[in-house]
N, C-alpha and C positions, 0 to 999 in steps of 0.2 A: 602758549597762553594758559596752561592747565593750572598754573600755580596762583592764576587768578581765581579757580572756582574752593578753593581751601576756605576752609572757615575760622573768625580769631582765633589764633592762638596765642596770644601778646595779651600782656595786660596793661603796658604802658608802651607809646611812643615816644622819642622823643629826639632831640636835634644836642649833636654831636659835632664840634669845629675837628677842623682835619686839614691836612697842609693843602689841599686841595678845595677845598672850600667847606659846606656845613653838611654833614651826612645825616641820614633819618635812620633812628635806629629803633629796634621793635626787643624790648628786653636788654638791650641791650647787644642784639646780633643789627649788624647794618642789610641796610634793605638792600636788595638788587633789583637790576628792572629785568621784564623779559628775557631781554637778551643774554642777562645774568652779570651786568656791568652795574660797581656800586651806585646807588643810589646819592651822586654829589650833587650842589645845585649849588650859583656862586653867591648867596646872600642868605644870610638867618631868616630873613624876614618872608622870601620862600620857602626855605623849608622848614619853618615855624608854620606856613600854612599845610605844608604836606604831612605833616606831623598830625595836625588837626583831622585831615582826613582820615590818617590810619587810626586815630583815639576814639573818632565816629563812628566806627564800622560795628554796627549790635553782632554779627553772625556772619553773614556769609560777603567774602569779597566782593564789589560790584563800582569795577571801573568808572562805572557813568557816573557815580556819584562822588570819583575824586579826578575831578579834572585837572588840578595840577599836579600830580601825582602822573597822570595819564601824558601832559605835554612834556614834564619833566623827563618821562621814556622816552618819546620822542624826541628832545634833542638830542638826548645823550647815543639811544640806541641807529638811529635814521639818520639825525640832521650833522652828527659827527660824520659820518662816513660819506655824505652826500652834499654837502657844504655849495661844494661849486653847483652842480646839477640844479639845485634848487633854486641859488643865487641868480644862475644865468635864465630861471625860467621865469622867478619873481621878476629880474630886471628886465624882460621881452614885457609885461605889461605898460611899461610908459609908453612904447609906440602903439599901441591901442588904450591909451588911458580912457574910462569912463569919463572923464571931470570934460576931455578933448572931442566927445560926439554930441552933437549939438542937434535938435532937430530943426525940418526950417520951416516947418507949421506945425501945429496954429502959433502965433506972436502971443498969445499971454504964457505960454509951454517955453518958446525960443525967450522970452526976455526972464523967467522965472530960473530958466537953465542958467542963464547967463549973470544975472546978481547971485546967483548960490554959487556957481563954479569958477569964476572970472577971479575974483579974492582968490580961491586956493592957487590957481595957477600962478598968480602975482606973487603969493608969499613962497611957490615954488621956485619961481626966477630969483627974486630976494636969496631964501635960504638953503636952498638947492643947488643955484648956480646953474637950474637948465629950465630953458623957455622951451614951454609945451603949446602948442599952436591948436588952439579951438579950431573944426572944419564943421560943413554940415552933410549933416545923412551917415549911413551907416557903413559906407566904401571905406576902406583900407588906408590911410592918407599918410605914407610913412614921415617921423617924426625928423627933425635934425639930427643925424648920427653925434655931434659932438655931446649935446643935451642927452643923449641916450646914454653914450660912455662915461659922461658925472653920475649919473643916476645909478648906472653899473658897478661904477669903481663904490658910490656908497652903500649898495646892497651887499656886495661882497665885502665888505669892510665888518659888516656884522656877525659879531660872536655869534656860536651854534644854538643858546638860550633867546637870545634876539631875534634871530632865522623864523626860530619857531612860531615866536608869535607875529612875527613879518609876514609869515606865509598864508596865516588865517587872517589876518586884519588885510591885505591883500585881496588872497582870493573870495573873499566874501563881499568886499564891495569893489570888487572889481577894475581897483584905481590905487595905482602904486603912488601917486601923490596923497591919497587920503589915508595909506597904509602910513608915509611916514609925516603926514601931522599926526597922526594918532601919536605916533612916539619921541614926537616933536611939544605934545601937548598945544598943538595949536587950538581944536577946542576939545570938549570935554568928550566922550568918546561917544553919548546917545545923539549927540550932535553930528558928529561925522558919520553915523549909522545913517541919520536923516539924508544927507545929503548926499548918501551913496542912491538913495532910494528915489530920488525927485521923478523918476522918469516912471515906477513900479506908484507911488503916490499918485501922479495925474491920472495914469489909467484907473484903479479905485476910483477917484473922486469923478472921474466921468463915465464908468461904465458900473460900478459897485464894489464891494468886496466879494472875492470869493473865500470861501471859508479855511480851504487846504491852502492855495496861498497865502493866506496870512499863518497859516499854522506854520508854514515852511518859513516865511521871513520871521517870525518870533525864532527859531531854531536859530537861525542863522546870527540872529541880533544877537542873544546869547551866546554864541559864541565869538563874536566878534567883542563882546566887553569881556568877555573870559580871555580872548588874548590879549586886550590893551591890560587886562590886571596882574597878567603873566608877569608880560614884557615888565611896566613897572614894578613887580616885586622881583624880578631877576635882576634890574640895576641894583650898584651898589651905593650907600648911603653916602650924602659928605662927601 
């Protein structure tokens, strides 16, 4: 990672087509990620953003402030070589889905779970093709194996730029049906953030805010709309 502490030395960025998809290029020399593998990504409209962030940089390199630049590494250098691995760990969320544990008091908490989550699970049978079965309490309730292996065969069906942001719209709300309406565009993505949250919301409104948790869900928020903006600027247009 030491080639991240260099300081500009480009004067222009900019986006270069390649039979392989749009490369970022600094001067003219093509970018590499860590791993030292070109910098491709499969749509302009990404790496027109990556671009932006190499043309931002005043002085000294600093990851944190190009995050697609940063997941763009990440596919290419991780999620290429790790495809299956991830897929089968993403798809182990549906038999514990968030959206599928219910509490079973108090009834304004159990009926509030149930109109926020009840829709996702129906649009999941609808366009999913697998019934996810609400239970109550926090025990283990394993899900229908068939409904697991649709949900399987569709995670592993996603390109290594997809994965990526599959994996953080995932594990951060904790519900592989809410990972893919994000990329389903079921709602808009600070809406699915909400309703990953129903259960972290009641405790707040009945016990208070504490201040480091909320610090840690804004982190998290943010990254969860940095990966639905991923995901959509890696599809391709038309």
């Amino acid at each position: 990672m030491s080639d991240w502490k260099l300081k500009r030395f480009w004067d222009n960025a900019h986006v270069t087509p390649t039979a392989e998809g749009f490369a970022i290029e600094l001067d003219g020399r093509g970018v590499k990620t860590p791993a030292k593998a070109p910098l491709i990504v499969p749509t302009q409209a990404l790496a027109d953003r990556i671009a932006r962030e190499w043309n931002a940089v005043e002085e000294m390199i600093d990851p944190g402030t190009m995050p697609f630049t940063r997941s763009s590494n990440a596919a290419i250098d991780k999620v290429t070589l790790q495809h299956a691995e991830i897929a089968d760990m993403l798809a182990a969320y549906g038999d514990a889905d968030l959206t599928c544990y219910r509490a079973a008091a108090p009834q304004p908490l159990t009926e509030l779970q149930a109109r926020e989550w009840d829709p996702l699970l129906a649009w999941a049978e609808k366009t999913l093709s697998a019934r996810l079965i609400p239970v109550q309490g926090v025990m283990h309730a394993p899900q229908n194996p068939q409904a697991l292996r649709v949900l399987s065969d569709q995670v592993h069906a996603l390109d290594v730029f997809a994965l990526t942001a599959f994996h953080d719209l995932v594990s951060l709300s904790g519900s592989l049906v809410i990972g893919f309406a994000a990329m389903h565009g079921l709602h808009d993505p600070q809406t699915l953030w909400r309703l990953s949250r129903i259960d972290e919301q009641w405790q707040e409104d009945q016990w208070g805010k504490d201040d480091e948790a909320m610090a840690m869900a804004a982190r998290k928020e943010s990254d969860f709309l940095h990966a639905h903006a991923f995901y959509n600027l890696s599809r391709p247009r038309g």
